[in-house]
N, C-alpha and C positions, 0 to 999 in steps of 0.2 A: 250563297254557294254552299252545298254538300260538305260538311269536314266529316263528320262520323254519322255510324250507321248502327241503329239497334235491333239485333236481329231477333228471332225468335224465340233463341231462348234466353231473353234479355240480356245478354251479353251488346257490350260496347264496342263495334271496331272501327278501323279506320276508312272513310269512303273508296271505291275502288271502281271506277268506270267502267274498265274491262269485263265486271260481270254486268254492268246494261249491255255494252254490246255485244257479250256470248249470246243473251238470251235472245237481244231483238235477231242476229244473225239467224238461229236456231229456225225461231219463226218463217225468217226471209227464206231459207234453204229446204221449206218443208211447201214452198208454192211454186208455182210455174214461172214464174217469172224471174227466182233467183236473189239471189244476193243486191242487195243495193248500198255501197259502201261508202257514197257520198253522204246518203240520208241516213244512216245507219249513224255514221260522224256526228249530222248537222242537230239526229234526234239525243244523242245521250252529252253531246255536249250541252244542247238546252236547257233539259235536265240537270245536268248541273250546275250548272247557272240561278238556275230559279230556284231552286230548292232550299229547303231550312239549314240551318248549320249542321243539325242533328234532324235525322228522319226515319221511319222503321221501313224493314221492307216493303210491307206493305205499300205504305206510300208510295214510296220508290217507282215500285209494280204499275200502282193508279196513274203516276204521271207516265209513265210509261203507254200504256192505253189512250192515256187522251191526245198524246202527241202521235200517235200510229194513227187513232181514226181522224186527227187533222189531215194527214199526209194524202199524198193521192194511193196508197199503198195497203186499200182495205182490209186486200186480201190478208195480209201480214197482221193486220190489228186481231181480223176474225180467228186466226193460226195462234198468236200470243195469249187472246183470252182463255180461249180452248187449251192451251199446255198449262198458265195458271191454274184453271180451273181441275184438271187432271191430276194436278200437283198436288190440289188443296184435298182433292177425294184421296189420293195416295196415303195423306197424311192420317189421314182419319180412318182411314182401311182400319188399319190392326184396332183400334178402339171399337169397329164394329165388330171385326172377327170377334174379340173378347167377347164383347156383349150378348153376341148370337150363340156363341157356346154355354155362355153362364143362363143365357133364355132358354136355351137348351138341355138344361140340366145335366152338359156333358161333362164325362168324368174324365177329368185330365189334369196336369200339374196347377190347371190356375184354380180350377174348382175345390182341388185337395191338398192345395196348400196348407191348410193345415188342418188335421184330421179331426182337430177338437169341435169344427167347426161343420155345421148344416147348411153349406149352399145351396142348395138345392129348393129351402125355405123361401117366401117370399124375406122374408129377416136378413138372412141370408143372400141370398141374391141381391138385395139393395146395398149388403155391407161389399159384397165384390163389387159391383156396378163403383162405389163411392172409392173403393183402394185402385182399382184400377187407373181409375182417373187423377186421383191425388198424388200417384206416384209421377206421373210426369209433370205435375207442375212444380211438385220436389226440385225433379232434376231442374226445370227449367228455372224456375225463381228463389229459391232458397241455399240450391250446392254456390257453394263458388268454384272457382273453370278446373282448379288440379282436382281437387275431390271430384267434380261431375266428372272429369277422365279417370280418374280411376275405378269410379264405380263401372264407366262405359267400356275401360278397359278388362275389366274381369279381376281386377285387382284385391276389392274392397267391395261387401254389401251391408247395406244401412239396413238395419233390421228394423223391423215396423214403420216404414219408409211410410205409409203410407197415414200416419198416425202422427207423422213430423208436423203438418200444418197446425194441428190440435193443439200444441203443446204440453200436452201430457207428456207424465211418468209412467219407468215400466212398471215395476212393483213396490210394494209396502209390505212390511210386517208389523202387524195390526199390533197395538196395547189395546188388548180387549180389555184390562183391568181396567182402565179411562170408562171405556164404551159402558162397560155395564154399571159402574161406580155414580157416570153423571147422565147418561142414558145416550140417543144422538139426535139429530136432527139431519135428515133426507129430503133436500127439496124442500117440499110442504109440510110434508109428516114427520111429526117428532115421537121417540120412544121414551119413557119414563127409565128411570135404573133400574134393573134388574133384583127381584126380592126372593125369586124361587129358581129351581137348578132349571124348570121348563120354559123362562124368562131367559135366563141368560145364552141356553143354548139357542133360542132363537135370536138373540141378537147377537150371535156370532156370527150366524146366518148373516142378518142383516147386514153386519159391517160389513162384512165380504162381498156382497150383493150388490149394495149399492159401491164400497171404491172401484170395482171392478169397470163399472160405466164411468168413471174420471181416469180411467187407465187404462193403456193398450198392452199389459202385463198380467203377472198373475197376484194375488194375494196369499197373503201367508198368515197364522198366528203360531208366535214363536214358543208361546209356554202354554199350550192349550189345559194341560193339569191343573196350573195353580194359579189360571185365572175362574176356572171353576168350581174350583175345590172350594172355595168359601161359602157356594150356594147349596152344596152338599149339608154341611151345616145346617142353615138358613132350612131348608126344606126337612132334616131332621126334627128340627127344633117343631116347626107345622105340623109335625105328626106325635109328636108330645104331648102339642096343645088340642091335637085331635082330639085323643085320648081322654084330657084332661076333661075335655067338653064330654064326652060319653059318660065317665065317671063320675063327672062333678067333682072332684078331688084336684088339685095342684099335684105337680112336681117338680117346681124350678132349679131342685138340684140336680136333676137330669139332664137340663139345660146344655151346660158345659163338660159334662161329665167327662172323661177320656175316655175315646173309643180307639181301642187296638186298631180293628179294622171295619167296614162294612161288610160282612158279609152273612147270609141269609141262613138260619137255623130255625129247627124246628123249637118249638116252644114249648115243648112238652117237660115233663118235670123244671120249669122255670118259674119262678117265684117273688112274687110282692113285683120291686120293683126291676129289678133282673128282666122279666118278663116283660113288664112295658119298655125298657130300654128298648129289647131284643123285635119286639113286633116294630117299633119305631123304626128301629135300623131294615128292618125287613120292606116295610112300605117305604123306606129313604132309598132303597138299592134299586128296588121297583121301576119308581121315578126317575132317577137316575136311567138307568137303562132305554127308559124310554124317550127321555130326552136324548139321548146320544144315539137311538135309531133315528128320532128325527132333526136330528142334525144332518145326519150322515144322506137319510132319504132328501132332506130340502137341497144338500148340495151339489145331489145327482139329478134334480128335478126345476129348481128356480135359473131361469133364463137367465141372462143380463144382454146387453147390450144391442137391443132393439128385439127382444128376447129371441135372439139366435143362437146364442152358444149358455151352456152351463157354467158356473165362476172356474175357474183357474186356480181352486183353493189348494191350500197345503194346510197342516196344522203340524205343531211340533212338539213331542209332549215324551213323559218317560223317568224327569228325573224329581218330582215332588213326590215327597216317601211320607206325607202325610196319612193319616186314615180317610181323608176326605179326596186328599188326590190322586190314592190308589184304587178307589173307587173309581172316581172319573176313570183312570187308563182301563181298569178292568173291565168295566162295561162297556167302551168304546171298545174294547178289543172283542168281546164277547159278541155285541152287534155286528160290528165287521164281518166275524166268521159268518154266522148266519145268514147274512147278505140282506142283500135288499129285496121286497118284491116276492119275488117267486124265488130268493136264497140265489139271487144274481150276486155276481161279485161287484162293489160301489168304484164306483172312474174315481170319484172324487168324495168326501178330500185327499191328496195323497197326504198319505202317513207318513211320521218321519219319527224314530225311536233317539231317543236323546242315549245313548249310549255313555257311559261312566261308571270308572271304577269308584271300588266304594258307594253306590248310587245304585246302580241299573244293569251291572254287566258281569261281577264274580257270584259263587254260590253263597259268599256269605253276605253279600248285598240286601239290603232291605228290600229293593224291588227285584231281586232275581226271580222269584216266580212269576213276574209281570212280563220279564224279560225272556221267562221261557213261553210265557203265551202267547206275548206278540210274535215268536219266532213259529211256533207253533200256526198263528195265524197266517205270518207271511207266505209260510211253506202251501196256503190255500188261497189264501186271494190275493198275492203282491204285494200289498203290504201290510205293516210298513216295512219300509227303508230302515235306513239305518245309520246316522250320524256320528262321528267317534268325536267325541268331546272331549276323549285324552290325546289325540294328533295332536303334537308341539303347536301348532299354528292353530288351533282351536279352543286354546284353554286362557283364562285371564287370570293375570293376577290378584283379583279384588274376588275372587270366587273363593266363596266358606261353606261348606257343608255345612255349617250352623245358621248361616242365616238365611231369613224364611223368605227374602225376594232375591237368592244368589239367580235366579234365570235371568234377572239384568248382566248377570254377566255369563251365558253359556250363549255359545255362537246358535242360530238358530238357522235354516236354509228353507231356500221356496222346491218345491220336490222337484221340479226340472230340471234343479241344480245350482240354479242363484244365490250365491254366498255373499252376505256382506256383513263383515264386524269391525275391522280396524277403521279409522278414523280422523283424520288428519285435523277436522276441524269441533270435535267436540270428543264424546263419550267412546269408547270402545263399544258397541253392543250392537246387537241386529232388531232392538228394538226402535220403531218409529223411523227406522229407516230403511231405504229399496236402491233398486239401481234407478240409473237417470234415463240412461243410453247405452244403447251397443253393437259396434260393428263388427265383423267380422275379415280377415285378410287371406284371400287366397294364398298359404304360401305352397300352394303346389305349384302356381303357374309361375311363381316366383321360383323355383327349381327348376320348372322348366324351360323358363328361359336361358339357362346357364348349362342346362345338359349337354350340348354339343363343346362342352369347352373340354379339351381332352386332358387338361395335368388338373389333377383335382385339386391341391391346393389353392390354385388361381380361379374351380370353378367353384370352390367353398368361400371366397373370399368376396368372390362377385355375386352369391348368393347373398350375404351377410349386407353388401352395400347395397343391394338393391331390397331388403329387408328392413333397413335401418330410413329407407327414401318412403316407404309406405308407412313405417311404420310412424313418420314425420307428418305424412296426410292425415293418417288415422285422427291421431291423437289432435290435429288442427280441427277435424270434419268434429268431432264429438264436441270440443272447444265450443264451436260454431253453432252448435247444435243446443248444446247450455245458454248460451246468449240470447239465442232465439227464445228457448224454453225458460229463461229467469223473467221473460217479460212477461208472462201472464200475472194474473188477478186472484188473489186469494178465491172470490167468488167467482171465480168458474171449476173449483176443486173443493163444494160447498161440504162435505166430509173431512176427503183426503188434508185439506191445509184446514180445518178447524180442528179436528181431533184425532189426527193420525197422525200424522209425520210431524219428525221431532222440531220443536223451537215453532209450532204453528199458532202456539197460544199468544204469540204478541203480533200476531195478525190481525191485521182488519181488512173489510173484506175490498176495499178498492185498496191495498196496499199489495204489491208484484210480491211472489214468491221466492225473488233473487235471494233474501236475507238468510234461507232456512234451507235451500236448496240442496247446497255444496256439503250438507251431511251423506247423500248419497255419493253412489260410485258411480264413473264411467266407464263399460267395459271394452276392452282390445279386446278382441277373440281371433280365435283362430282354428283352421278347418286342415283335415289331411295331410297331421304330420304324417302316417305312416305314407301316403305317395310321396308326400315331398322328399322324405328319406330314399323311397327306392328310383326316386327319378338321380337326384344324387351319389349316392353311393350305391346302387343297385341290392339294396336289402334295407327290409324298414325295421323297426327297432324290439318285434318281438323276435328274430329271427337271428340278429348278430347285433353282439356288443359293442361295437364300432359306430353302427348306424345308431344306438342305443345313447352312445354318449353324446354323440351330433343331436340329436333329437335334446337331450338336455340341453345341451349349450345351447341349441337353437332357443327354446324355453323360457334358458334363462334370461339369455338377451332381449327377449322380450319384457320377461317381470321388469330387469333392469334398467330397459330404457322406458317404462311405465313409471318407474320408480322418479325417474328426471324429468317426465312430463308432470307429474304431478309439483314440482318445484315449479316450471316453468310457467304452466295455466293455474294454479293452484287448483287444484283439483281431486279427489279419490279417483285416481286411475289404477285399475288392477289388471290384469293379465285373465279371461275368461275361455274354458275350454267350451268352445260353443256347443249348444244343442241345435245341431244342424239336421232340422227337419223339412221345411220346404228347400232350404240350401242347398241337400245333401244332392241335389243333382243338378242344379241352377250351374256353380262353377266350372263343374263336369262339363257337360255339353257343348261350353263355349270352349272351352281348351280343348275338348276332341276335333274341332271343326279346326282350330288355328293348329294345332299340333300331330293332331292325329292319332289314331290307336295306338297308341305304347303299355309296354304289356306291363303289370304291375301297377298303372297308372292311371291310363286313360281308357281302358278295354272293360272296363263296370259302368253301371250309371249314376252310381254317387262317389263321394269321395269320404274317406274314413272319419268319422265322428272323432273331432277335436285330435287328441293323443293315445284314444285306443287301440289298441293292436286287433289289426282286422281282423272283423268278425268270421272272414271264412279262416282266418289260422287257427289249425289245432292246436290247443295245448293246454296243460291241464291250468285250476284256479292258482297256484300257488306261486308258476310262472308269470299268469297275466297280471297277480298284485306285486310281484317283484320288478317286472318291468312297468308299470301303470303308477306307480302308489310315489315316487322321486316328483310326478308332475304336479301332486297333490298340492305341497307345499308354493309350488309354483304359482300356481292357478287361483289364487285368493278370490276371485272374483267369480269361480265355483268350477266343480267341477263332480263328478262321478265314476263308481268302479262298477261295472257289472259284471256278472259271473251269470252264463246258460246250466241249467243244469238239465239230466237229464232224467225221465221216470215221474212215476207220479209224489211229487213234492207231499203231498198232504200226509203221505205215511212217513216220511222222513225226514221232521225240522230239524233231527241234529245235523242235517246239510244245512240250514242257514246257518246255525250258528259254529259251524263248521267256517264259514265264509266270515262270520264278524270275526272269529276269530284272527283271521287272514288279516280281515281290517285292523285289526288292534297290533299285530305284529308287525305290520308294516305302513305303522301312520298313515293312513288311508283316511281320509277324512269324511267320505259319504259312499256310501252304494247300496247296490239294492241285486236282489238276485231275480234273473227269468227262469221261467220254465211255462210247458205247453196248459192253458186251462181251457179244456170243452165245456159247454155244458148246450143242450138240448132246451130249445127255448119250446116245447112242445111237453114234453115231460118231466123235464128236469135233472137226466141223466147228466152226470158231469163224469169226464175221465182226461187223460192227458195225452194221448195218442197226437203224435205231431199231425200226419194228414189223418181228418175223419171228412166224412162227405153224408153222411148218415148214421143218427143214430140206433145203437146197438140192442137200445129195449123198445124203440118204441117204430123204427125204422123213418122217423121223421127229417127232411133234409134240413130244417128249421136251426142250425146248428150256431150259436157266436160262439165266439174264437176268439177269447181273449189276447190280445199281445201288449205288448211296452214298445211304446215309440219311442220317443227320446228323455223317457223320466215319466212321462205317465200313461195312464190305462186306455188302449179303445179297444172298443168291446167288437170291433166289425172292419178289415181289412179296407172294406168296400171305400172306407173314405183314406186311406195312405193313398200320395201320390208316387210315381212309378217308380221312382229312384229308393224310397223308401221301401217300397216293396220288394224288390230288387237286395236291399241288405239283409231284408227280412228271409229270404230263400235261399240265402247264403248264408246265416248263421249257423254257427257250429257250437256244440256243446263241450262245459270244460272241465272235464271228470280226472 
């Protein structure tokens, strides 16, 4: 006899006969002859009779058929198969539609999901074909029932949902100093340690390269200066002994000598040994420089992951005031400008300036003129960003401007916006460790459902209780999601858990990853406080102070109850202000269809990027970091400040550091400033004119159009999907 039923999406329930005889009915009422309610009866009681204790539909269905074509009631059997059959193409409909579009190379939200990415590629197109598909076996065998409603209710979206099965991480922040110290091993190929500056930048490359294929995230390195700054040296010292080889002569007091700075002078009245120094340091700067073009070229040109997209890198550099590590930033800044190619601006790495006083940020600073070049730079190709390593929530106590590995303790971020420093289970640092996971919560729709309640204190309080019931799922599904992800095997992450991520050295490689795991974070996120604010109190939080302090408190009740999740699962739970790019219109559309146009809310195609004050409000920068810069502190698990600006940036850096300033006054812990970059991929003309449609010297339509999606560079619109597009023509500038 029938007790329970497993249905399709492996879910358990209990048997229920009344659905055999809707369907066999269905069948009977769609032939000439009607309804037959005796044999209708005699057929699903049978059926339950004979059947297993436990059966899936399927089965169910099968006996179903064979008991119709025993009957005298053909016709009914040939009716049933036909409507299964119907049913079974139904389901499979939209996987074809998918498929035929992505065969299609059509350009629409699933193709341009995310804009880093070449669907269009055969690489490409296999990686859709495969997320497509993996997404609903997500839903179907791995959520359990409240999480799968909530994702299906519009509540809650699993980011990299389709990367769940893999058990990978989202990102790392590489110890290059490991990488080049003991060298790596990739697969097959192993690398030696690095001896010269053009060694090690290429195995910065490499490590990025290859974790990027054991992760569905981005890579980072968090002190890009003073892991290279040693090979500055190293490669100095190779041009001594150049020397020494032309001349036949020694100088190995040269060796060590103190060098103030690297930087390139003519050699004219220079003498004895003065002069061999000075050529030394000249072909040391050389090398340098050309190592950090081709770093910068390999990371806008090396594929990964079935070589369809470029790595996700970030690098994070600014505060070593060595002579060897202000070489590094100088020549990576100096590359930058000049660009890549035909003096194209580089997508990647994004840059990220480690901001500090004392360090990198006043005039009497050791690296202030570094800090005026990369500002100088930004103002021309985006970046870098810009990181405040004096924000209260950014600084550690174990940091000494005297000691020469203090970047173990400066917070370090992946340029999208991914912060991770604090620590529940080991060191404070953002080295050798990333995030795990991250979901996101709609809480517009979570406003919206409370919008018709007319006394607002009962509709703020019902807002907060149904806040407090998601934000219970979240923090279960990510739970859930670590369990799954602690059971993989050292050797399926043959990098990532041998010489990256922290605590990986007493790994072996059939030994599960659970042990070293829980140094990363799990992130909450969250999308559209500005509608959720104006669906509530009809104003969002750049606009009146009321709506201002709701949007904190909302905030913080989330840091807060992130704060009790992590006691309860033991876990790094943080509060993340999401980078909502293919999202930014996913929760939209479904709450326009159940809710409908409401102005302020549902009447756009995306919904406001995390805690930003919407990009069509005007107002100047000084407002958006007064109102933006409280959520800072909140958002541990990252977050970012952007400022539009308007005109051609390149004539005028003392606007960016007009804006760090902004950062620095109002603990701001990361941002980065926009503004319009043309350039003529036909002649090379570059200008900032927001709409250009042909170029001005050479009248070529051949035009990229640099923009910032959500933290990093695409060079070509043509891949944002609509809703992104959509914020992009709504942006306003904040002068």
């Amino acid at each position: 006899m029938i007790l329970t039923v497993i249905k399709r999406d492996g879910r358990i329930v209990g048997f229920n006969e009344e659905k055999i005889k809707a369907a066999i009915r269905k069948a009977m009422l769609s032939t000439e002859k009607g309804e037959d309610n005796d044999l209708l009866c005699q057929i699903s009681d049978r059926i339950s009779y004979i059947g297993k204790e436990q059966m899936s539909v399927e089965e169910i269905q099968d006996l179903v058929e064979i008991e119709l074509m025993k009957s005298e009631r053909k016709d009914v059997a040939k009716n049933y198969i036909s409507y299964r059959e119907k049913r079974s193409i139904a389901r499979r409909s939209k996987t074809r539609d998918i498929f035929l579009e992505i065969i299609n190379a059509k350009s629409n939200d699933i193709t341009r999901e995310n804009a880093n990415m070449n669907a269009d590629t055969p690489a490409g197109m296999m990686m859709k074909f495969a997320s497509e598909t993996t997404k609903p076996f997500v839903d179907d065998y791995l959520l359990s029932s409240e999480v799968k409603e909530a994702v299906q209710n519009n509540y809650i979206h699993i980011h990299d949902k389709d990367y769940y099965p893999t058990k990978s991480l989202t990102c790392v922040q590489h110890p290059l100093n490991k990488i080049l110290h003991d060298g790596l091993c990739a697969g097959h190929g192993e690398s030696r340690p690095a001896k010269r500056i053009e060694t090690a930048s290429i195995l910065g490359c490499i490590s990025m390269e290859t974790a990027q294929n054991e992760m569905h995230g981005g890579q980072a390195i968090p002190a890009f200066d003073f892991y290279l700054a040693p090979f500055v040296r190293k490669s100095y010292i190779e041009e001594i002994k150049k020397i020494e080889d032309l001349l036949g002569q020694k100088y190995p007091q040269l060796y060590d000598i103190e060098i103030e700075d690297y930087v390139k002078k003519d050699l004219d009245f220079l003498q004895d040994t003065e002069r061999i120094k000075q050529q030394a340091i000249n072909q040391t700067v050389i090398r340098v420089h050309q190592a950090m073009e081709a770093f910068i070229h390999n990371m806008n040109t090396i594929h990964s992951r079935g070589g369809n997209q470029v790595v996700f890198s970030s690098i994070n550099y600014g505060t070593d005031t060595s002579a060897e590590g202000r070489c590094i930033i100088r020549e990576l800044l100096l590359s930058t400008f000049q660009g890549v190619g035909n003096g194209g601006t580089a997508i990647f790495p994004i840059q990220i300036w480690k901001k500090k006083r004392g360090v990198s940020y006043l005039p009497t600073d050791r690296n202030y003129d570094l800090y005026q070049l990369a500002c100088q730079v930004s103002a021309r190709r985006f970046f870098p960003n810009f990181l405040n390593l004096d924000a209260p929530f950014n600084t550690h106590e174990k940091w000494n401007i005297n000691d020469p590995e203090r970047y173990n303790y400066e917070v370090a971020t992946m340029g999208c916006r991914t912060r991770v420093f604090e620590n529940r289970f080991g060191e404070k640092t953002s080295i050798g460790r990333g995030n795990l996971s991250f979901t996101t919560i709609n809480i517009v729709k979570l406003a919206l459902k409370c919008r018709e309640i007319k006394d607002k204190e009962t509709r703020i309080n019902t807002f907060f209780a149904k806040l407090d019931s998601i934000l219970e799922i979240t923090a279960l599904q990510l739970h859930e999601r670590y369990n799954f992800q602690k059971t993989a095997l050292a050797k399926q992450f043959p990098l990532l858990m041998s010489s990256l991520w922290i605590g990986c050295d007493n790994l072996n490689p059939n030994d599960t990853i659970e042990s070293v795991i829980n140094q990363g974070t799990l992130g909450i996120g969250f999308i559209g406080l500005a509608e959720c604010l104006i669906a509530l109190t009809g104003k969002h939080h750049g606009e009146d102070e009321n709506a201002q302090q709701l949007g904190l408190k909302i905030i913080t009740y989330m840091r807060d109850r992130a704060n009790e999740f992590c006691e309860k699962y033991q876990h790094n739970y943080s509060i993340l202000a999401t980078p909502a790019e293919g999202l930014s219109g996913r929760f939209t559309k479904k709450d326009k269809k159940e809710f409908g146009i409401i102005e302020g809310v549902t009447d756009k195609e995306y919904y406001t990027n995390s805690n930003h004050v919407p990009v069509y409000y005007k107002c100047n920068a000084k407002h958006k970091a007064e109102v933006e810069a409280p959520y800072h502190e909140l958002t541990r698990g990252g977050h970012i400040f952007y400022v539009e600006i308007d005109g051609d940036a390149t004539h005028n850096p003392e606007s960016i550091m007009q804006i760090v300033d902004l950062m620095d006054k109002y603990n701001i812990g990361y941002g980065s400033i926009n503004h319009n970059r043309n350039k003529c991929l036909n002649c090379g003309y570059e200008n900032s004119e927001k709409e250009i449609k042909t170029c001005p010297n050479c009248g070529s339509t051949n035009i990229d159009k640099l923009q910032r999606i959500t933290g990093y560079l695409v060079g070509t619109t043509d891949r944002w999907n609509s809703s992104k597009l959509a914020e992009l023509n709504d942006r306003v500038t904040h002068n």
